[in-house]
C-alpha positions in Angstrom: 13.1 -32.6 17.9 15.9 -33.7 15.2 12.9 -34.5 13.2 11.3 -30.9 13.7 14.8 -29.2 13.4 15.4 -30.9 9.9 12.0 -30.1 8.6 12.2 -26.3 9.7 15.8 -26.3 8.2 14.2 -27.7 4.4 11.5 -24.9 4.8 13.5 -22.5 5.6 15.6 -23.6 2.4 13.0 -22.4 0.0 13.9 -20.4 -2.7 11.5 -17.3 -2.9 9.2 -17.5 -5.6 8.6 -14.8 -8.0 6.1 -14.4 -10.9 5.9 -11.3 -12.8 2.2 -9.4 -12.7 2.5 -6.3 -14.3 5.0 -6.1 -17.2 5.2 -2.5 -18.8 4.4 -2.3 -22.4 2.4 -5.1 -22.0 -2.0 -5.2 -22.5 -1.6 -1.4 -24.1 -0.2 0.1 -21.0 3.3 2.1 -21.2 4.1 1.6 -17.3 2.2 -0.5 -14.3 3.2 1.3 -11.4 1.4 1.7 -7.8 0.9 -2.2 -6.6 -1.7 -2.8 -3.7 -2.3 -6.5 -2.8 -5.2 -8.0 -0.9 -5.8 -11.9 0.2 -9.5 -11.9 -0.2 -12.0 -13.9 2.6 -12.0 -17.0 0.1 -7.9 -16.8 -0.1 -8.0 -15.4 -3.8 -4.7 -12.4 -4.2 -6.4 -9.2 -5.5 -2.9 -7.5 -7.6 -4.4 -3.9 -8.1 -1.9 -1.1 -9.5 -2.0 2.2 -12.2 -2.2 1.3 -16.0 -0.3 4.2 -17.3 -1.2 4.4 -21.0 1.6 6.5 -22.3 4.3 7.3 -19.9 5.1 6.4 -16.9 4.0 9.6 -15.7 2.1 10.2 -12.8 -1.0 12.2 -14.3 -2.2 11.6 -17.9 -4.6 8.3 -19.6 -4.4 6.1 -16.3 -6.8 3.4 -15.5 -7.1 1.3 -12.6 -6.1 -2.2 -12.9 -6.3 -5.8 -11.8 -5.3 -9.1 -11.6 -6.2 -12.0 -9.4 -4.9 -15.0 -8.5 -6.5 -18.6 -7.2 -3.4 -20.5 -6.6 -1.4 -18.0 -3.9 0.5 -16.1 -6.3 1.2 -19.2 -9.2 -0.4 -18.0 -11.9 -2.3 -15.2 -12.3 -6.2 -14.4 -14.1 -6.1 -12.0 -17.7 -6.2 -8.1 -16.4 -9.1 -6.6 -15.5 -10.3 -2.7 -15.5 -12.4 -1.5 -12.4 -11.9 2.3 -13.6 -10.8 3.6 -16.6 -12.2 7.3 -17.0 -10.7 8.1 -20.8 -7.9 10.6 -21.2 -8.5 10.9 -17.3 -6.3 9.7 -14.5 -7.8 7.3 -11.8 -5.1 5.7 -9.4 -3.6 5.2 -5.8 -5.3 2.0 -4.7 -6.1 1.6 -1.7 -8.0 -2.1 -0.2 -9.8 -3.3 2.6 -12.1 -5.9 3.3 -14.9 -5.7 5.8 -14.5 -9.1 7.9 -18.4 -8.4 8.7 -19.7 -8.2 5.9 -17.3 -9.7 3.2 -17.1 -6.8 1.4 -14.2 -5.4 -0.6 -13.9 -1.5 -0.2 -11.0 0.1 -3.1 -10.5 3.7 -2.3 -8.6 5.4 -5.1 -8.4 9.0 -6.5 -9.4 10.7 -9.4 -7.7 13.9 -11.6 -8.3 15.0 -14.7 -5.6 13.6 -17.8 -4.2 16.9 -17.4 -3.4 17.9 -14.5 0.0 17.8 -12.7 0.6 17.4 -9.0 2.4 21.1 -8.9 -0.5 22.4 -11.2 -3.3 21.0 -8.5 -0.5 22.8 -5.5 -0.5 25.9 -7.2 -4.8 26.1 -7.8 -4.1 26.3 -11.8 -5.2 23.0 -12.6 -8.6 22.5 -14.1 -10.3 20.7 -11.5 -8.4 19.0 -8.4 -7.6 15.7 -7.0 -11.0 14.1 -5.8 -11.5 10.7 -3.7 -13.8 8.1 -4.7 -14.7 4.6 -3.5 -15.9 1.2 -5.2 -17.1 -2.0 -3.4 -16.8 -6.1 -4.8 -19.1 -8.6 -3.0 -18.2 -11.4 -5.8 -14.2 -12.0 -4.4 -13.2 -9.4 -6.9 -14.9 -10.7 -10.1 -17.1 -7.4 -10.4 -16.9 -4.0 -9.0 -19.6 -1.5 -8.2 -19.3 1.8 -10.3 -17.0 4.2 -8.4 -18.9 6.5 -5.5 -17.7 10.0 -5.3 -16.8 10.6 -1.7 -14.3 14.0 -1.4 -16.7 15.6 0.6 -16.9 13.9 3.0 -12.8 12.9 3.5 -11.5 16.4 2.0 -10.8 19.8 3.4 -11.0 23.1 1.7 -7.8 24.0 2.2 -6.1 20.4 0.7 -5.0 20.6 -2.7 -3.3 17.2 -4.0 -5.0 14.1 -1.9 -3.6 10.3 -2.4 -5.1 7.1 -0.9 -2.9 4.7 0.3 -1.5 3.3 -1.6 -1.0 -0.3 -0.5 -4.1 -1.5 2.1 -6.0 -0.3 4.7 -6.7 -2.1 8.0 -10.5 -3.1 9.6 -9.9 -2.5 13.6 -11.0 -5.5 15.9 -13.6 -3.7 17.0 -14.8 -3.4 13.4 -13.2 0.2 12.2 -12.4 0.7 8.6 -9.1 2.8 8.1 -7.2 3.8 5.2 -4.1 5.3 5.4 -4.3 8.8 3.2 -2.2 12.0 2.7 -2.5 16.0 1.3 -1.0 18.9 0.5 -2.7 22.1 1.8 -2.0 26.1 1.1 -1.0 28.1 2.1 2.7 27.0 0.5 3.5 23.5 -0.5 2.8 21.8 2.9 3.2 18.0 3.3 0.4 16.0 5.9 -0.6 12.1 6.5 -3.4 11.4 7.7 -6.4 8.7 7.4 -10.2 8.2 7.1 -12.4 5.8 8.3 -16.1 4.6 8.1 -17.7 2.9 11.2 -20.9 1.8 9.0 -19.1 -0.8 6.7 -18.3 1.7 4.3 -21.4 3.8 3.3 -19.7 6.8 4.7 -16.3 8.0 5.7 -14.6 10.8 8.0 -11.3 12.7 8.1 -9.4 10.8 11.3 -6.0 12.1 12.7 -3.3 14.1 10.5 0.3 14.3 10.8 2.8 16.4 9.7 4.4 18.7 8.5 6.6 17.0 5.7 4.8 13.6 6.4 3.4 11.8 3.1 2.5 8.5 2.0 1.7 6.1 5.2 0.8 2.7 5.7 -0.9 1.3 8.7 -1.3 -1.7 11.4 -3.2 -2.2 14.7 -0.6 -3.8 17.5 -1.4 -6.1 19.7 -2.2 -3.4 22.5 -5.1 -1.8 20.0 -2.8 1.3 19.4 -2.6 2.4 15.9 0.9 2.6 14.4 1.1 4.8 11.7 4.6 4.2 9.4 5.0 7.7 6.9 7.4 8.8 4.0 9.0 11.6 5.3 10.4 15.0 3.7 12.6 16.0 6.4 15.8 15.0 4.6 17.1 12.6 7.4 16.5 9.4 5.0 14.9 7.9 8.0 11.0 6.7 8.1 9.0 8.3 10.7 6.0 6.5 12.8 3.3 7.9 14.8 0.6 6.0 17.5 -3.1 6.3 18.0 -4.8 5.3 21.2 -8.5 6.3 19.9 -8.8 4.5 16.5 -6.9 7.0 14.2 -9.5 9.8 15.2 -5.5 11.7 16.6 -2.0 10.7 16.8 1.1 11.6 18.1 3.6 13.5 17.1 6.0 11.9 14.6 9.3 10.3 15.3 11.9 9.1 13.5 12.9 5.1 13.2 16.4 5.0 13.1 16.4 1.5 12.0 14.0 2.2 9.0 16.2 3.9 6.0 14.5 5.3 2.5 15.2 7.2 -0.2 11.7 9.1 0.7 9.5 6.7 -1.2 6.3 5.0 -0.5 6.5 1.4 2.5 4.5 -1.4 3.0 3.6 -2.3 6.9 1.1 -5.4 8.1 0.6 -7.4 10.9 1.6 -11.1 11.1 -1.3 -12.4 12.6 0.7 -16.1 13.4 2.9 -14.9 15.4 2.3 -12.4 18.4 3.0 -8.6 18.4 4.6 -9.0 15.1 4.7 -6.6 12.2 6.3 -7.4 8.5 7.7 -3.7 6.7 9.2 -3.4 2.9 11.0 -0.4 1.2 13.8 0.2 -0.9 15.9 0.1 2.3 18.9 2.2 0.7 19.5 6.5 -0.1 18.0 5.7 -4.0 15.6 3.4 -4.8 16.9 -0.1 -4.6 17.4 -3.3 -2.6 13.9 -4.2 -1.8 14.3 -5.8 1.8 11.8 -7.1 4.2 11.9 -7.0 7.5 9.7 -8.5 11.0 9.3 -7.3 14.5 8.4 -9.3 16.9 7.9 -6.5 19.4 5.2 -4.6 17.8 8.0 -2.6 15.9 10.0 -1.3 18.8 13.0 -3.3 17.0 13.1 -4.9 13.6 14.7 -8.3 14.9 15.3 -10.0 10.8 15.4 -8.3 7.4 16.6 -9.6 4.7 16.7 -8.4 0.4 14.3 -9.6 -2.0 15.9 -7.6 -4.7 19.1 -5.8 -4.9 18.7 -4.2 -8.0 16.4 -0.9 -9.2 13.0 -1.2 -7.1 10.3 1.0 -5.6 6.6 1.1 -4.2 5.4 -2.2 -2.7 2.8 -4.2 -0.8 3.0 -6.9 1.7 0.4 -9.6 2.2 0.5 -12.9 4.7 -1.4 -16.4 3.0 -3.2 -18.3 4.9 -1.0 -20.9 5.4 1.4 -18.6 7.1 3.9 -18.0 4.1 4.4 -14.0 3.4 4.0 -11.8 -0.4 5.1 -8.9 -1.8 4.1 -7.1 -4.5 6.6 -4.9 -5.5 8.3 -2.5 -8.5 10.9 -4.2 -9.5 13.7 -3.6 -12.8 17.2 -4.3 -13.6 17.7 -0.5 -14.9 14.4 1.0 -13.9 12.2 0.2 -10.9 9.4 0.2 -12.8 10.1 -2.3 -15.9 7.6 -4.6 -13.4 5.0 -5.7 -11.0 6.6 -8.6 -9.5 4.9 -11.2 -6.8 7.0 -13.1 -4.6 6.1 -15.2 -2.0 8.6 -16.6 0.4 8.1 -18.4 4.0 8.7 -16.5 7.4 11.6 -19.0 8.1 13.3 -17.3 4.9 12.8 -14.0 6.1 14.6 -15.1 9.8 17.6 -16.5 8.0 21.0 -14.4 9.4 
């Protein structure tokens, strides 16, 4: 037991490693913003996020990026473009992979270089926010050309539409969801909500929505088979707000606040950690701005959030969470000394770090 003790003591010890992904004004690109990470089948880290050619605005020349990495985070393979549309904007990443068939679905959205979120509120934009999706079958080497699929996911009334960003889930009994949310008219209304595909992907359907003020949402499948839905609110508490699904995402309840779970309303990160029980793993810039990245784990299926601890106290932002297979935990996060967004940063750090006091 000393023996055990000692060697959980020395683990616990390790000092979080961090590599930098995305660095902006790096490979032509202004700003990398918008991470989504994925551990693929075969173990490889898929680092997606937004090349923003020349601001770090939110519409304009953006193309959708990639790294990946073969080592768990070490070092990382030259950047790669799955969609670059020209003066267009093509963003909010959003991955999954089909345990069935292996597959890699990235749902992301689409907007002409010009277009503004308030312009695509108001109706005066040329053209509107559109959903598309685009599969890999080769561990994220190639990508299939991007499929149009707004129709299908998209109401008339719904005006600006992001996917994700961050991951979606696959259900145990085999249900793709990714986590979504819209504006509709009339006014400048806020809703979550998520689509799914029950065929591996060759089609999708709107699932539950929740709202008003809701946004950006990440989700995770508890150990009961409810859906917990974690969402950005706009209600100007500074306080997350969840909602559950008992039927797959196809409702959901209305949507409380977690008291526990502070923001400065920006974008989370929320997975399951499959090696131990009922637990769930949640980053966000757990302060009033954005700043002091912190990680925390429930090991009660997020009724309590029993350990947290900071990854970065300074300027950060949007981030994804991903668990290796050899239990050890990742973040991919927006991370700066003035600026949250001077970087894509990886770190990877064990779960006896994270339940240090």
């Amino acid at each position: 037991m000393i023996a055990v003790n000692l060697l959980l003591a020395a683990f616990s010890a390790m000092p979080v490693e961090e590599q930098v992904v995305f660095r902006s004004g790096a490979s032509g690109y202004h700003t990398f913003r918008i991470p989504s990470v994925l551990v693929t089948p075969k173990g490889t880290l898929l680092a997606f996020a937004e090349g923003r050619k020349n601001s770090v605005d939110d519409h304009g020349d953006i193309d959708l990026v990639l790294r990946r990495s073969f080592d768990g985070g070490k070092t990382w393979q030259p950047l790669q473009v799955v969609w670059d549309d020209g003066p267009n904007t093509c963003g909010n990443p959003c991955a999954v992979v089909d345990r069935t068939t292996g597959t890699i679905w990235l749902l992301m959205t689409h907007n002409l270089g010009g277009a503004t979120e308030s312009r695509i509120e108001a109706g005066t934009a040329q053209g509107s926010r559109t959903v598309w999706v685009a599969s890999s079958r080769d561990d994220g080497q190639t990508w299939s050309k991007p499929r149009e699929i707004t129709a299908q996911v998209k109401k008339a009334d719904w005006t600006w539409y992001a996917t994700g960003p961050g991951i979606g889930i696959q259900t145990r009994r085999g249900r793709l969801v990714i986590p979504c949310d819209h504006k509709a008219r009339p006014g400048r209304r806020f809703f979550s909500h998520v689509i799914y595909s029950d065929d591996h992907g060759e089609t999708w359907h709107i699932g539950g929505i929740v709202g008003p003020q809701c946004n950006e949402c990440q989700i995770a499948e508890l150990s009961d088979g409810r859906l917990l839905l974690n969402i950005r609110s706009y209600r100007g508490t500074g306080q997350r707000l969840i909602a559950f699904s008992e039927d797959g995402g196809k409702s959901f309840s209305e949507p409380v606040e977690d008291a526990v779970l502070i923001e400065p309303v920006c974008q989370a990160s929320l997975i399951r950690y499959d090696p131990l029980p009922r637990s769930l793993l949640f980053s966000n810039p757990a302060s009033t701005k954005r700043e002091k990245m912190t990680v925390r784990l429930s090991i009660d299926d997020g009724r309590t959030w029993n350990h947290a601890r900071i990854l970065h106290d300074g300027p950060s932002a949007y981030s994804c969470l991903a668990v290796l297979a050899d239990g050890s935990i990742g973040c991919l996060f927006e991370k700066g000394e003035k600026s949250p967004y001077e970087t894509i940063t990886w770190a990877r750090f064990p779960l006896e770090w994270l339940r240090q006091p």
